[in-house]
N, C-alpha and C positions, 0 to 999 in steps of 0.2 A: 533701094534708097531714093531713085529720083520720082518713083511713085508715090511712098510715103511725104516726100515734100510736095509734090503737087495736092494731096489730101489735105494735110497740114494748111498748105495756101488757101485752099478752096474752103477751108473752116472758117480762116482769117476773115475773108472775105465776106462771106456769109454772115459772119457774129456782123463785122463791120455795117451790111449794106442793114440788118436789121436795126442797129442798135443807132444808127444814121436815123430812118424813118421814127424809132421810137422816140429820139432825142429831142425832136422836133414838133413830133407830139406831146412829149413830156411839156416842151417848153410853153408851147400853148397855153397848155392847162396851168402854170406856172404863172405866166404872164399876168394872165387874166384872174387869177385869183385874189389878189390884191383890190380889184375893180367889184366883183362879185361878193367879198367881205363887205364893203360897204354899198352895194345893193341890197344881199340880202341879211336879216339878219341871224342870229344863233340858234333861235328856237326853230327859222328856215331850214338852217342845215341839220338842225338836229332831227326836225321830219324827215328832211330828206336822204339822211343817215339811214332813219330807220325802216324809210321804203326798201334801199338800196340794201341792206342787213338781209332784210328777208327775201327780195329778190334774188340776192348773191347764194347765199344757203340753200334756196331750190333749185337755182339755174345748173348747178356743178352737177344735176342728174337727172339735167332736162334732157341727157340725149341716153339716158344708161351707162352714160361710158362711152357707148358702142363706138365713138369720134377717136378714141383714142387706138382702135382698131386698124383706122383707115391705113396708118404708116406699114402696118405687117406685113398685108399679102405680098406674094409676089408679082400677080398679076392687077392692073389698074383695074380688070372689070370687076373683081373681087372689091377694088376698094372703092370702086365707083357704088354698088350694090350695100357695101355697109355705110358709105355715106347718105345713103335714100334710108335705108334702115334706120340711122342716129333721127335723121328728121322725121320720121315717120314718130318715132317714141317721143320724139321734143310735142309734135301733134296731141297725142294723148298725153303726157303728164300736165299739159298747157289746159286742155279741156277738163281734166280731173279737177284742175286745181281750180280752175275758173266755177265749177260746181260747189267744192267744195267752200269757200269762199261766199259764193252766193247764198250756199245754206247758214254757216256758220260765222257770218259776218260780225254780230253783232259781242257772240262767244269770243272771236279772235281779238276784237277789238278793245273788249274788257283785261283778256289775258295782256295785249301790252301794255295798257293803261296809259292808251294814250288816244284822246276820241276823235282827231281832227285825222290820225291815219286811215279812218271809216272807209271814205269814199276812192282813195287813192289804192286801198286792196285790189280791186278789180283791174286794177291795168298790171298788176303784178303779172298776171298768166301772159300777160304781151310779150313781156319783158323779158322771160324766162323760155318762151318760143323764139323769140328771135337769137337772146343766147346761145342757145343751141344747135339753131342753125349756124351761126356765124362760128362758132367752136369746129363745128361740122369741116365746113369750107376753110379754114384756116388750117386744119389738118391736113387737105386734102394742098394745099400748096406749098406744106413742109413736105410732104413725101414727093413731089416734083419739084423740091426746090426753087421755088419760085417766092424767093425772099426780095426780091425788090418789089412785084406784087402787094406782096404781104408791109413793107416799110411804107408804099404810096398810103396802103388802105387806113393804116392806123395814124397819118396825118392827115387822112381825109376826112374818119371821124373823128376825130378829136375837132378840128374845125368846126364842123355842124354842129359838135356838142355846144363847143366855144362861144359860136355864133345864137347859137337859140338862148343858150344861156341867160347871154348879154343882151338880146334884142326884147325878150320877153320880161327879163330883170325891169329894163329901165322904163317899161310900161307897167310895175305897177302888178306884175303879175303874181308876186308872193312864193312860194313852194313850188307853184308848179310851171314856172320857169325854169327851174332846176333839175326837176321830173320830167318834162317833154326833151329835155336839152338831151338827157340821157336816150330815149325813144329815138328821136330825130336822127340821132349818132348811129346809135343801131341800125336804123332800117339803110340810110345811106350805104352805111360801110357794106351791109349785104346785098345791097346792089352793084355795089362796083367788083367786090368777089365771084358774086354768081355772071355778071357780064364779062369779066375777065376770064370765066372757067366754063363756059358755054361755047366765048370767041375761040378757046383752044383745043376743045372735045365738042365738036360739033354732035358726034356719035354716040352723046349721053344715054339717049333712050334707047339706041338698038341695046345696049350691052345691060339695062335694068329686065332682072328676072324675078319675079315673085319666092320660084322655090330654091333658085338663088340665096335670094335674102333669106330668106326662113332658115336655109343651112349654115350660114352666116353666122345667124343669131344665135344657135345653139354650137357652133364652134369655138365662136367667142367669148360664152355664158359667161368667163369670170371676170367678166368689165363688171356687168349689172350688178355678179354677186359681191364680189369683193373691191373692185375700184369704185362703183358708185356709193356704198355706205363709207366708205374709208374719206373720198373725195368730199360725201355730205355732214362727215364729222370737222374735218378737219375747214370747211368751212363755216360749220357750225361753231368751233372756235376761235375763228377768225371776229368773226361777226357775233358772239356773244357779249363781250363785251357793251356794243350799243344796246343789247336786248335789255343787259341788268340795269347799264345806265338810266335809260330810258323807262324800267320798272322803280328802281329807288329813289333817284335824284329828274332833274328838269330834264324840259327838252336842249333849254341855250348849254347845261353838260354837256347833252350828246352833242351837241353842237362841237364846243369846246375839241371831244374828243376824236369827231370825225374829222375836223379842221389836221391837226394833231397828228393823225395816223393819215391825212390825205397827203400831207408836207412829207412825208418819210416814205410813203410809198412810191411819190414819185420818182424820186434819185433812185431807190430799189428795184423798182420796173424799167428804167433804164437801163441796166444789165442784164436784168435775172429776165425778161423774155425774150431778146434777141437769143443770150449765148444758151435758155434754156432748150429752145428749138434745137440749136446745130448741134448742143450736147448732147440732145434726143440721139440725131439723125448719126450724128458722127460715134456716138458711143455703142449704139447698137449698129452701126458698119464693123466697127474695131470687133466687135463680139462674133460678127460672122465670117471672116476673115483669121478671126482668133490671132488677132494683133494684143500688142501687152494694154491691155483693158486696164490696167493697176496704176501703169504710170500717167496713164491718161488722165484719168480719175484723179489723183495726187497733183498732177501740174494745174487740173483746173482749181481744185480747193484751194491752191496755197495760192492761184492767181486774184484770185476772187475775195478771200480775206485779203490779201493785201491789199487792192487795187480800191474795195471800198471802205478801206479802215479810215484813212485820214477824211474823209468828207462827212461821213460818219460822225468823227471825234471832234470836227468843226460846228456842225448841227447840235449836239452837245453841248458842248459848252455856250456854246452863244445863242442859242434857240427863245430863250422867251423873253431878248433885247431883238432880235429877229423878227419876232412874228409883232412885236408890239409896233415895231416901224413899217413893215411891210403891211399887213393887213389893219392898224391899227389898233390902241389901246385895249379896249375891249377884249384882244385876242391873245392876252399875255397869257393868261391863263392856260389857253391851248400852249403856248411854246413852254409851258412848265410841264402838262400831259407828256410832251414830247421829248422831255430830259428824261422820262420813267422809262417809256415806251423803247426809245434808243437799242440800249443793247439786243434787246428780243427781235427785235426788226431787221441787225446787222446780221445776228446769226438766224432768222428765221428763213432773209433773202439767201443767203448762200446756199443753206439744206433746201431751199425751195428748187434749186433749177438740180444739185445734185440728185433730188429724190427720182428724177426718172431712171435712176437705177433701179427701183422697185419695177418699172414697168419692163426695163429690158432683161431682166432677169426673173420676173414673173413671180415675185414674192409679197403680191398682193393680201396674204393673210396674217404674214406675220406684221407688214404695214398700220394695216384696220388695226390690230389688237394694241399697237403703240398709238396708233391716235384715239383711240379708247382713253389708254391710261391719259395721253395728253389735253384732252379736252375734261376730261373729269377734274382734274388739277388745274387747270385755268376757271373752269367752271367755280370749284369752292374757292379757290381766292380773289376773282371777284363777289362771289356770296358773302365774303368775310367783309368786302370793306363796303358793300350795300346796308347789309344786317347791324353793323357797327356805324353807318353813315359818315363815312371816312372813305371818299373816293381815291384819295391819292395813295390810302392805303392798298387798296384794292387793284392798283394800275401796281403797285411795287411790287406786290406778290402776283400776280398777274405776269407782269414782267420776268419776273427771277425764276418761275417754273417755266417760261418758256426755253429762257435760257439754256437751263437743264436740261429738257426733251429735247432741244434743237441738240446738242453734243451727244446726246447719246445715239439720237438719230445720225448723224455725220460718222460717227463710229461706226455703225452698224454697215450702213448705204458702203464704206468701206471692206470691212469685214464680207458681205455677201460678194465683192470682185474675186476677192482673194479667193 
């Protein structure tokens, strides 16, 4: 009993010191948006929507997976060697893509029909490298628990984002004030990770083996084969939405809808990646111990519905009297995007941090094959309200089959404890 309460506390704790650093990040980006709507304008963020779309949809298997590996071994030299592995594959998908790109620039640029994203392609492959890495290393300090770490980094970059944002904004700079701000952040953050995690494994290099890795790789196969297309679906549906927008209607839409979906993900990312870590860490302890995994499971869902219903249902109702005073007139329209978008988001964030039950239980195929049906069903009912030139139709059905997928999935993620 007095073990279980000290796990118990030590969860507390952990959710806390994350969900501390993330808050604080959150707020940043919070703060300063308000300032940023009236630097840049909609068609701005609507590019820079659609950089970040496609950046986000590669990066999720810039590393194969193989990052998500790091927490399993037993031993750290095991997960020091797949962490060199994950970066090695972020290396090659990064240079593939930088080729591919360079060949087919002008093809990709036609396909989103949008001409001024031309020149901005080419940093994609950066952006998607350093993803990777930083995924990499951020794994590698959940499995050492080193969550105060992890809370400094992500109010470190969020600053640099903050700051480049704003300094390059008020100069005048256009779109890619917004695009470095992102770069900036990245390369930071992974500086203070890999210096934080060199100061406390001096003995990096002794313990990296070549045939090591290579065993690795092929022990691990079902990251690349079934988490990374599962992972590239399901942020392939994340981010389709800007793809259709930005194919049927303007860029100031996608603006509109990134503004929209950036307001609601913040409050969501406030939870959902602190407690999704120690849920990680803490659920797969419970599994190896063969502690009741059921109840665990159940106290987190019903805390988590509850805990983000009302802020939720606030957002809601007052959202596009919200955005029109906070970011200004112009941005009402995004707080109406945000009244559709609502429910999908409540229940998307909650199945988001439950679904590492897929990974501790290793039920990686039956995963893919529901985000399959999920993204094809978000896919045609955005199709519906493109084809029909009725955006708000297309966010309502958009919306309501998420809904659906989201419960069936929370059922299931259920179901496979039991």
């Amino acid at each position: 009993m007095i073990e279980r309460l000290k796990l118990q506390s030590e969860f507390s704790r952990n959710v806390v010191t994350l969900m501390t650093g993330t808050t604080i990040a959150q707020a940043i980006t919070v703060a300063i948006s308000p300032i940023l709507t009236r630097i840049y304008t909609p068609e701005d963020f609507g590019l820079f929507a659609l950089f970040m779309a496609i950046s986000a949809v590669v990066s999720v298997i810039a590393t194969g997976k193989y990052e998500m590996a790091i927490m399993l071994p037993k031993k750290d030299g095991d997960a020091i060697n797949i962490m060199v592995l994950s970066f090695l594959v972020a290396c090659f998908i990064s240079l593939f893509l930088l080729f591919v790109i360079f060949i087919f620039n002008a093809e990709l640029t036609k396909i989103l029909n949008t001409p001024d994203i031309s020149s901005w392609l080419y940093l994609i492959p950066l952006t998607v490298f350093l993803t990777g890495v930083y995924q990499s290393l951020n794994y590698w300090f959940n499995r050492k628990k080193m969550y105060q770490g992890l809370a400094n980094n992500k109010v470190i970059q969020s600053s640099s984002t903050a700051g480049t944002n704003l300094g390059l904004g008020v100069n005048g700079f256009g779109v890619s004030g917004l695009i470095m701000g992102v770069v900036v952040g990245q390369v930071i953050a992974i500086l203070f990770l890999a210096k934080k995690k060199l100061k406390n494994n001096k003995n990096v290099l002794a313990l990296l083996n070549i045939k090591k890795i290579i065993v690795l790789a092929k022990k691990y196969k079902d990251f690349p084969k079934f988490n990374a297309p599962h992972a590239l679906m399901g942020s392939a549906s994340s981010n389709m939405p800007v793809f259709i927008i930005s194919y049927f209607f303007s860029s100031s839409s996608v603006g509109f809808f990134s503004l929209a979906n950036r307001v609601l993900m913040s409050p969501a990312r406030l939870v959902a990646y602190p407690f999704g870590q120690v849920f990680l860490q803490k659920l797969t302890h419970n599994k190896n111990i063969k502690e009741n995994e059921t109840l665990f499971f159940n106290s987190s869902l019903f805390k988590l519905l509850g805990y983000s219903f009302f802020p939720f249902l606030l957002l809601f109702i007052f959202s596009p009297n919200i955005f029109g005073v906070v970011f200004g007139e112009v941005w009402v329209v995004a707080g109406e995007y945000t009244q559709i978008l609502i429910p999908m988001i409540y229940l998307t964030f909650v199945g988001s941090i439950l679904s590492n039950v897929v990974l501790v239980y290793n039920q990686q195929k039956t995963a893919f094959k529901i985000e399959v049906i999920n993204i094809s069903v978000k896919f045609l009912s955005m199709l519906v309200g493109g084809i029909s030139e009725n955006i708000e139709l297309g966010l309502i059905l958009y919306s309501l089959s998420g809904v659906c997928v989201t419960v069936y999935r929370i059922s299931w993620y259920k179901s496979i404890i039991k």
